[in-house]
BABA-357163 format. One line per field, with one value per residue: residue number from 1; x, y, z of N, C-alpha, C in turn. Coordinates in steps of 0.05 Angstrom, whole numbers. Example, Ala and Ser with C-alpha at 12.3 -4.5 7.8 and 13.67 -1.06 7.14 Angstrom:
BEGIN
k	c(1;2)
nX	c(264;257)
nY	c(-114;-45)
nZ	c(156;142)
caX	c(246;273)
caY	c(-90;-21)
caZ	c(156;143)
cX	c(264;258)
cY	c(-66;1)
cZ	c(156;157)
This chain:
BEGIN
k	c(1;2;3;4;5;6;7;8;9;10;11;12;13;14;15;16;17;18;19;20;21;22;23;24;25;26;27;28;29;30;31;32;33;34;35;36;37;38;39;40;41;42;43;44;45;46;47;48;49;50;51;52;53;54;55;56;57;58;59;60;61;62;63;64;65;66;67;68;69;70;71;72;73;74;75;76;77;78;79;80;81;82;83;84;85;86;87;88;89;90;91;92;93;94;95;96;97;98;99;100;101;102;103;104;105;106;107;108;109;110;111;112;113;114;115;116;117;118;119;120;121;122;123;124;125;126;127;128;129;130;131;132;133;134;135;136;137;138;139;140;141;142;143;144;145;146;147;148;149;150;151;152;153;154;155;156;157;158;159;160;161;162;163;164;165;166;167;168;169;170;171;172;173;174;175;176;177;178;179;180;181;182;183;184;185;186;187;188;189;190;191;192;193;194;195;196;197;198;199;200;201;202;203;204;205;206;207;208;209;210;211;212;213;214;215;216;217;218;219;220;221;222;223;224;225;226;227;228;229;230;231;232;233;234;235;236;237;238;239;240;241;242;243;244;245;246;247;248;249;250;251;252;253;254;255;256;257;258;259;260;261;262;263;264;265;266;267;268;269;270;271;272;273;274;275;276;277;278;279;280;281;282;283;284;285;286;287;288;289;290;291;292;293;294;295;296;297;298;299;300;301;302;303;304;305;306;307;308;309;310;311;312;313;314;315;316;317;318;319;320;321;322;323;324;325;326;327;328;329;330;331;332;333;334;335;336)
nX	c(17;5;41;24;77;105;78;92;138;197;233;285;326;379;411;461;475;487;493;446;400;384;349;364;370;322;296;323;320;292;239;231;233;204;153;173;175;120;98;107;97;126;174;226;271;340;375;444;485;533;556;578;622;660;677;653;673;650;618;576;560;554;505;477;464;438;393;370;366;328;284;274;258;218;187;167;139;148;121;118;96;80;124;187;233;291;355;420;464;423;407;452;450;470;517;534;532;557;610;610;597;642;683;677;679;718;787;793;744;740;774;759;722;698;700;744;778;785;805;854;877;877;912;956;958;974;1029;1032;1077;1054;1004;959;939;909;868;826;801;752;722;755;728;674;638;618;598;550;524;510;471;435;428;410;344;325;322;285;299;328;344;377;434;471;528;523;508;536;554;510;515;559;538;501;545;572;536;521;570;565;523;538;582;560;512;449;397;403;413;386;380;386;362;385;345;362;360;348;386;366;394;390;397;442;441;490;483;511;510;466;503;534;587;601;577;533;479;408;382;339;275;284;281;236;260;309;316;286;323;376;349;339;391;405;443;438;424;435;388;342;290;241;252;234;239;269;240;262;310;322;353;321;273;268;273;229;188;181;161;108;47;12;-21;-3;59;50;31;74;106;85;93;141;156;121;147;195;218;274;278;228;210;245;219;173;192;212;163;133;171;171;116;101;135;116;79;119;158;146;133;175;214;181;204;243;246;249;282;272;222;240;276;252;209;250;280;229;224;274;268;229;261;290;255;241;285;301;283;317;369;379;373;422;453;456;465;526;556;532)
nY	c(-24;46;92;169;195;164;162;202;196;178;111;77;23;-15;-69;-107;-142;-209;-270;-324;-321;-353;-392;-358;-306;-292;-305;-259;-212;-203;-225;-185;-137;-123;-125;-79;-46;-41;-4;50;104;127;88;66;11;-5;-43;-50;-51;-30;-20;-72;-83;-75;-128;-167;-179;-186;-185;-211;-251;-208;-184;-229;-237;-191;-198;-241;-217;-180;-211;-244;-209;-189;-235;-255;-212;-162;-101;-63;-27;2;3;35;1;-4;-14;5;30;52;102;159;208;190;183;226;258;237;241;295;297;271;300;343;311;292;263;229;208;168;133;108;79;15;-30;-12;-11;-67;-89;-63;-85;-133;-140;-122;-158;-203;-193;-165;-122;-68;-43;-25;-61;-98;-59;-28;41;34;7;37;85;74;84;133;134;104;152;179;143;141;200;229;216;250;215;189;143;91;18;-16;-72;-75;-78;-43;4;41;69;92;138;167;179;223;252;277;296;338;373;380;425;449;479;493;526;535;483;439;386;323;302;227;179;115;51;9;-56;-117;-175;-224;-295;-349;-409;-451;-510;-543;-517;-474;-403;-381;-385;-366;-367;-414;-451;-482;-467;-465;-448;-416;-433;-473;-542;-592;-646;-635;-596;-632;-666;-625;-611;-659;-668;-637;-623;-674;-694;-757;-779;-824;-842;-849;-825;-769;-696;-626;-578;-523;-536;-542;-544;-559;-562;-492;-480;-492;-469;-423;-428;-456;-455;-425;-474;-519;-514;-513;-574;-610;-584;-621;-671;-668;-674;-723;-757;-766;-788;-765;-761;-751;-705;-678;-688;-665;-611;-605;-600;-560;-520;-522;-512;-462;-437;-440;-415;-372;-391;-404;-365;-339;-367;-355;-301;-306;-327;-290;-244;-190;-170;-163;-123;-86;-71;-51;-16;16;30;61;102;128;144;169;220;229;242;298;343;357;343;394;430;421;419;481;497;485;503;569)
nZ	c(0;-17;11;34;11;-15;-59;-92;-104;-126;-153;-153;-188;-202;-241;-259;-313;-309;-321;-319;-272;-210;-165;-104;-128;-143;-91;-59;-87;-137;-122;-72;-96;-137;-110;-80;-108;-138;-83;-99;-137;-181;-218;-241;-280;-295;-333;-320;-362;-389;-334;-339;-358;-347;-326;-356;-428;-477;-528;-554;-512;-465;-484;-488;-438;-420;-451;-420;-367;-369;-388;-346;-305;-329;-336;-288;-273;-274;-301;-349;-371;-324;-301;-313;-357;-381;-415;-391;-432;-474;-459;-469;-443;-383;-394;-409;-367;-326;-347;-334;-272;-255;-260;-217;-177;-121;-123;-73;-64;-95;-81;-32;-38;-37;-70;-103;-64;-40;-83;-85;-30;-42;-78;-40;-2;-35;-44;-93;-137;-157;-130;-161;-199;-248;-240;-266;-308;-310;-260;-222;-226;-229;-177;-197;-247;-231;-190;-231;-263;-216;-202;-253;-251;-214;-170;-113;-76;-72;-73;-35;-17;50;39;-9;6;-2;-39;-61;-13;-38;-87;-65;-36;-93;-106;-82;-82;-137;-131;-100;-140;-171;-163;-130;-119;-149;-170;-140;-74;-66;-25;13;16;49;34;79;85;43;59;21;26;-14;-51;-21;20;44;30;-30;-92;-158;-153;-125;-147;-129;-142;-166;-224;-246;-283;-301;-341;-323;-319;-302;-260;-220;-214;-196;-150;-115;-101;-66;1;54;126;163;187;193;156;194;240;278;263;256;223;230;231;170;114;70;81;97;40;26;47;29;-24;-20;-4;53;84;68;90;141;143;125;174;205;190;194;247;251;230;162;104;75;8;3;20;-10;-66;-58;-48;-103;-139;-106;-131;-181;-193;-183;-212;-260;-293;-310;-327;-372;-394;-402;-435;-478;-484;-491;-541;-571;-586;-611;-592;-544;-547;-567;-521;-489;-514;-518;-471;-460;-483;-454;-408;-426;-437;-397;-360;-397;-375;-329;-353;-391;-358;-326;-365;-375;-335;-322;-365;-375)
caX	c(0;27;44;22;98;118;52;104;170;210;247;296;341;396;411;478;465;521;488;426;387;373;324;365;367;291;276;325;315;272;207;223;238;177;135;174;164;89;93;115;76;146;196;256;295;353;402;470;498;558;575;583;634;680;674;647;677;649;594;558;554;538;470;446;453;424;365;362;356;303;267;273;237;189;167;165;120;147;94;140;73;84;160;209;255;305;384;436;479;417;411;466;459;472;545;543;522;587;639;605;599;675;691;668;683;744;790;793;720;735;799;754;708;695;709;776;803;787;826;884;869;879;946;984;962;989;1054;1039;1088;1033;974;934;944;877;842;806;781;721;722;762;706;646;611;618;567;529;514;501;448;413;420;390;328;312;313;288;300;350;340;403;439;484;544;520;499;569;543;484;522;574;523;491;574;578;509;522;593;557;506;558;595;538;492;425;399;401;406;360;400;373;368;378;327;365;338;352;386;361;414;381;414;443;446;513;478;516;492;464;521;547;610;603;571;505;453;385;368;314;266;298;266;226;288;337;298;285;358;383;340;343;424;413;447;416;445;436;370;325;255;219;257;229;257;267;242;280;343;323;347;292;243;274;259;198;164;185;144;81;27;15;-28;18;77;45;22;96;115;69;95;172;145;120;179;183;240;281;272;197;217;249;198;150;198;205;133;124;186;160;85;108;152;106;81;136;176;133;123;214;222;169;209;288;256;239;298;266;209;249;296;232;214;278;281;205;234;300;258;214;268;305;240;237;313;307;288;339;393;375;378;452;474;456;484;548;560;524)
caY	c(0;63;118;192;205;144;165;227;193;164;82;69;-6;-26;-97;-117;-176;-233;-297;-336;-317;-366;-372;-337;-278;-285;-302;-246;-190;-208;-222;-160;-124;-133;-119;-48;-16;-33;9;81;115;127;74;53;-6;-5;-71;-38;-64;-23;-26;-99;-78;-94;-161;-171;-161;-204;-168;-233;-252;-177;-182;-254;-233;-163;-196;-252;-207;-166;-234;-254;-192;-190;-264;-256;-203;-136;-85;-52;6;17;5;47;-17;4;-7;38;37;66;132;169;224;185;182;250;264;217;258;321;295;265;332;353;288;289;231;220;193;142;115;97;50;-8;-43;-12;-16;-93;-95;-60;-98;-158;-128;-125;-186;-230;-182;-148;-83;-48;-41;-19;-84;-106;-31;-12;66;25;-4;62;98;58;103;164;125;88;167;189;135;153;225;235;221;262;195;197;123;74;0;-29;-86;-63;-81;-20;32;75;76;113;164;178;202;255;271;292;318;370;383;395;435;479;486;513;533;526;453;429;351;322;279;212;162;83;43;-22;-82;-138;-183;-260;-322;-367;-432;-468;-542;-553;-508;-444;-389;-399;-367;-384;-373;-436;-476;-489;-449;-481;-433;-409;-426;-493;-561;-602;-666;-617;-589;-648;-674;-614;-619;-686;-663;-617;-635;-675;-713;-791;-785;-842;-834;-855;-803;-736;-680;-604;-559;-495;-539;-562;-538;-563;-540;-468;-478;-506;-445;-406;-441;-468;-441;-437;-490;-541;-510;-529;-592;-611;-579;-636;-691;-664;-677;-752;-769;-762;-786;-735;-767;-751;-674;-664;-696;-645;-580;-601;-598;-540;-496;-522;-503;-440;-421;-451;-399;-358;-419;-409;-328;-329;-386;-348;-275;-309;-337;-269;-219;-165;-171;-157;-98;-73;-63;-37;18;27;38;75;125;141;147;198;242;230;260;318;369;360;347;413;451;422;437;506;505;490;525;586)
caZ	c(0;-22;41;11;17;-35;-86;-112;-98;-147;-130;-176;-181;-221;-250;-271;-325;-297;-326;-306;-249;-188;-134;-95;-132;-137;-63;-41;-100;-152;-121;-63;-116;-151;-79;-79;-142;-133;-76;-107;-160;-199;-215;-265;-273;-308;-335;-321;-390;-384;-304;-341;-386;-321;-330;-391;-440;-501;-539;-553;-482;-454;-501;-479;-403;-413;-454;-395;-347;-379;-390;-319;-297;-334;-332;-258;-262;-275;-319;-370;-376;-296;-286;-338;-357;-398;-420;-387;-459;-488;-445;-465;-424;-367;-388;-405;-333;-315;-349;-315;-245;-251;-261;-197;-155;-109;-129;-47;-58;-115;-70;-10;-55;-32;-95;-108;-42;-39;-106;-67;-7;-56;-89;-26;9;-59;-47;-113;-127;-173;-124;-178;-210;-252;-231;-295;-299;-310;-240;-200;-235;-216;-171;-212;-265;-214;-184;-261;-265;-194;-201;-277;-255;-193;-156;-85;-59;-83;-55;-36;0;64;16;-34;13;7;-75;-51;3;-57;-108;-49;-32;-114;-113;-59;-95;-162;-126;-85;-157;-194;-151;-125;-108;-176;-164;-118;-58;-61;-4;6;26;51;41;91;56;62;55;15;16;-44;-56;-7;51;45;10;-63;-109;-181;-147;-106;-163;-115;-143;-178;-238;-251;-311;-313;-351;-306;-302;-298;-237;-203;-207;-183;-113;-110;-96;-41;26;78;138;155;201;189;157;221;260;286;253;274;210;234;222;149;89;55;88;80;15;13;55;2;-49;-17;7;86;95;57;103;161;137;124;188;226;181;207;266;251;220;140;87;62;-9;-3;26;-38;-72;-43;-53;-129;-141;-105;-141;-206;-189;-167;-232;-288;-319;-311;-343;-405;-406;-398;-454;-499;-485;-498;-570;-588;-576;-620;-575;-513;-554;-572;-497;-481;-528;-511;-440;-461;-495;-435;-384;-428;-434;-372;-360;-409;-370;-314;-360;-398;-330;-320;-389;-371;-304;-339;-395;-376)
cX	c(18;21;45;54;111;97;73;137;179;233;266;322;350;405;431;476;500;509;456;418;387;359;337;368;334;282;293;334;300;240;209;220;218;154;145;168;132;82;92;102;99;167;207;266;306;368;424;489;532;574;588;610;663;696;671;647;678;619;568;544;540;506;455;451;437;389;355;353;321;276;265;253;217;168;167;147;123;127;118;115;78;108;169;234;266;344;393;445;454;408;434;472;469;508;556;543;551;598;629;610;622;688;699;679;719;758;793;762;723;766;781;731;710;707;739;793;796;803;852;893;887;905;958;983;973;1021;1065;1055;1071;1009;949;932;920;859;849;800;765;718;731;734;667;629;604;595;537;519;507;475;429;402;399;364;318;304;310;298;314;356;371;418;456;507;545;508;524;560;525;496;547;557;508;513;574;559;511;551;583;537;524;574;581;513;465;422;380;391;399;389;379;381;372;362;340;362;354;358;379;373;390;396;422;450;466;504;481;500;488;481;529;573;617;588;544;487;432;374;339;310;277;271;254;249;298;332;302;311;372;374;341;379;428;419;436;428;429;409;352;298;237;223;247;250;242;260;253;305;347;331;327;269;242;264;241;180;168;165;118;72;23;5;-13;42;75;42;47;112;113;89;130;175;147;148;177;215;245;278;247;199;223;231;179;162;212;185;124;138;163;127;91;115;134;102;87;158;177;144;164;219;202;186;236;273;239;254;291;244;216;266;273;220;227;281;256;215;249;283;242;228;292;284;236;262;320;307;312;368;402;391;413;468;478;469;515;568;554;502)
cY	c(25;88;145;205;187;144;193;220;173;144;80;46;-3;-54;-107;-141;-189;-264;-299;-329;-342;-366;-369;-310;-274;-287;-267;-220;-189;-206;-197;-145;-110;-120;-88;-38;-4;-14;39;83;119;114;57;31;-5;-30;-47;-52;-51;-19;-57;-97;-87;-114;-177;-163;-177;-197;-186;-241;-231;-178;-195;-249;-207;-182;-218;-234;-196;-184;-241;-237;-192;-213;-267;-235;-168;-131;-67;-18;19;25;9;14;-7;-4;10;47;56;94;142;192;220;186;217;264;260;232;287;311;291;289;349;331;289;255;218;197;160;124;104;77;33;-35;-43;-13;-43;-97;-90;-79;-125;-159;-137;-150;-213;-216;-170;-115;-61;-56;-38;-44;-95;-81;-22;16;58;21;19;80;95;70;122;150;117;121;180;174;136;181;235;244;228;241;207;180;98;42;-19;-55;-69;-63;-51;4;60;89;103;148;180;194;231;266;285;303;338;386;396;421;464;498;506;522;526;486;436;397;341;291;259;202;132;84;16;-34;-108;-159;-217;-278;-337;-394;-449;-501;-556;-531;-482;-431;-386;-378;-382;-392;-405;-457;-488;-476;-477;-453;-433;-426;-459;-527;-577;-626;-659;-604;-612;-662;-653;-615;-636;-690;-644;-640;-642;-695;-741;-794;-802;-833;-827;-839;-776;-725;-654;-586;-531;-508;-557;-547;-536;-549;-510;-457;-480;-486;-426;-404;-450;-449;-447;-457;-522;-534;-524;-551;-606;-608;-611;-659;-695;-681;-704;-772;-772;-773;-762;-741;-754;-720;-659;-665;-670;-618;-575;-598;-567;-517;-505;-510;-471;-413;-427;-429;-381;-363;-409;-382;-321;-338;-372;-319;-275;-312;-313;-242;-196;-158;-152;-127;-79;-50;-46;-13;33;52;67;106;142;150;175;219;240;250;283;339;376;364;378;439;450;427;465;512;499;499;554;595)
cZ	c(0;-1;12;6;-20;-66;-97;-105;-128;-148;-159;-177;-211;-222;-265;-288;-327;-304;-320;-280;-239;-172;-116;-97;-134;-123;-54;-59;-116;-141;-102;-74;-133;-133;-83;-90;-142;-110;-90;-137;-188;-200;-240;-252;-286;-312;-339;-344;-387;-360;-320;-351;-362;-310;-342;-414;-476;-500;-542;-526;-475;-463;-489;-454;-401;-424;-431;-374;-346;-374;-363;-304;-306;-340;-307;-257;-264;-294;-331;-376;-344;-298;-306;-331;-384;-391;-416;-410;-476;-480;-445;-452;-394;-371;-398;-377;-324;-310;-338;-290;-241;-251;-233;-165;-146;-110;-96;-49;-75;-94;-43;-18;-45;-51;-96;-83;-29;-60;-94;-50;-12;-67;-65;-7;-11;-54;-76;-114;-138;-145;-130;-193;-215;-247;-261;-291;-289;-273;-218;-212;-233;-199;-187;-232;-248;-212;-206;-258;-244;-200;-227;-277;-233;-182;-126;-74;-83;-60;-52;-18;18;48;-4;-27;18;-32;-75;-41;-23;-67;-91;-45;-62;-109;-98;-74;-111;-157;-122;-114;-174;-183;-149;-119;-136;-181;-135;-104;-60;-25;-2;20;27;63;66;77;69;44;43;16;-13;-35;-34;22;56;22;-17;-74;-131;-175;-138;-119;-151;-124;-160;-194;-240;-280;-325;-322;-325;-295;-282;-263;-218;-198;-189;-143;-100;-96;-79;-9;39;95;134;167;188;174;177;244;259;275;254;244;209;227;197;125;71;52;95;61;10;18;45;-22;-39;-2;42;97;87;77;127;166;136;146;206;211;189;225;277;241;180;127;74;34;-18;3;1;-63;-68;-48;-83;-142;-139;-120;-172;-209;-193;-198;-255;-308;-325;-326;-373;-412;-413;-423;-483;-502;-499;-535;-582;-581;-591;-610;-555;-520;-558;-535;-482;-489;-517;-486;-439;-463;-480;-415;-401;-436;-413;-346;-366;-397;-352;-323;-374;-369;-318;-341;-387;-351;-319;-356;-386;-398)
């Protein structure tokens, strides 16, 4: 329900495309994700196509994760007529913004990064003599865009993990710079709004990451699915033994996916004593129930990438009339 404060505010999320989604990026950003926007009367998402550029750096690739992403959202449920979704690469004023705000930004701010001073961090604990060793502009430069693509659009609220709330206090440190430089209160300070972030478990217990090779994609074939869960950790306890649902993987997962009276129902049968065979059994069912026709609406959006570019530009095109006047007002502040 939207507070009269969030009916004239403006939420705005970014989306690096890094591969295939998982359900843990959909229990612990995707579907909140989804929950926030519907609150606020004004809200963008952007795929950060070129934060990617970082990391990715094969043109082919870059495309099929930007149009994955796109697809992932919006077969989960985003509204492309509510929520501005759009490609950062195709707002170029956002990098004109860049090379203005860089302008203005003290390089003290880009050395206390989080990013680049784990890269350092990482230099001198290998006993590298370059410290900069692997630091890209791209990468020392990383807030300075990130606060281009907040600021642009007179964002108020920026949802973030604890991890990405120094992203946030940067773009209000330039925005008060650019303000003090050219006067008046030109760009609007945003704020975070961060989210709590929730561990999902992957397949081996810890938390679901591609890093760690545990995740369970999304969107995946029904086998393929059931093999995967069928391969989540579980100790030696007997069928016929009582078992504690607060200390189940499983059943983590499972109250994720089912409905409350199946939770409970599951809870009781913990209780009685249940094979873990039949647990998984029971939290393949429910993911697949869960994702179906999200399965379809993803697999019908990938075999139609002029579909999804279509979209995109739709998007692109609304979030830079949506930009113009502000950027106008800083060309002027500028220039004179």
């Amino acid at each position: 329900m939207q507070t009269e404060k969030q009916q004239n505010e403006t939420v705005l999320t970014g989306i690096k495309p890094t591969g295939d989604q998982h359900l843990g990026n959909y229990l612990g950003a995707i579907r909140p994700g989804l929950d926030l926007v519907a609150q606020f009367r004004h809200s963008l998402l952007f795929i950060a196509d070129f934060h990617a550029l970082t990391t990715v750096q094969n043109a082919a690739q870059l495309r099929e994760y930007t149009l994955q992403i796109a697809a992932t959202w919006l077969a989960c449920g985003l509204d492309p007529a509510r929520t501005i979704i759009y490609r950062q690469s195709d707002v170029p004023e956002i990098f004109e913004l860049a090379w203005i705000l860089s302008c203005v930004t003290p390089k003290g701010f880009m050395n206390r990064a989080h990013a680049y001073k784990a890269k350092v961090q990482e230099n001198q604990s290998e006993g590298r003599e370059d410290i900069d060793d692997g630091v890209s502009m791209g990468l020392y430069n990383y807030p300075v865009l990130m606060a281009a693509d907040i600021l642009l659009f007179n964002t108020d609220v920026v949802p973030v993990g604890e991890d990405q709330v120094q992203h946030v206090e940067i773009a209000r440190d330039i925005a008060q710079k650019f303000n003090r430089a050219f006067g008046g209160e030109i760009l609007r300070l945003p704020r975070a709004l961060v989210k709590t972030e929730k561990v999902i478990p992957g397949l081996d217990g810890r938390k679901m990451s591609k890093s760690y090779g545990n995740q369970i994609p999304l969107f995946m074939e029904s086998k393929a699915l059931r093999k995967l869960v069928m391969k989540i950790k579980t100790d030696s306890t007997p069928p016929e033994a009582p078992k504690n649902p607060k200390d189940s993987l499983l059943f983590d997962l499972y109250k994720e996916f089912a409905s409350a009276a199946d939770t409970e129902a599951l809870a009781a049968r913990y209780a009685a004593g249940i094979g873990w065979g039949e647990v998984k059994e029971l939290l393949f069912q429910a993911v697949e129930k869960h994702f179906s026709e999200a399965t379809a609406h993803y697999r019908e959006l990938m075999a139609k990438p002029a579909e999804l570019d279509r979209i995109l530009s739709e998007g692109a095109a609304r979030a830079r009339e949506l930009a113009l006047p502000l950027m106008n007002k800083i060309r002027k502040a500028v220039r004179g």
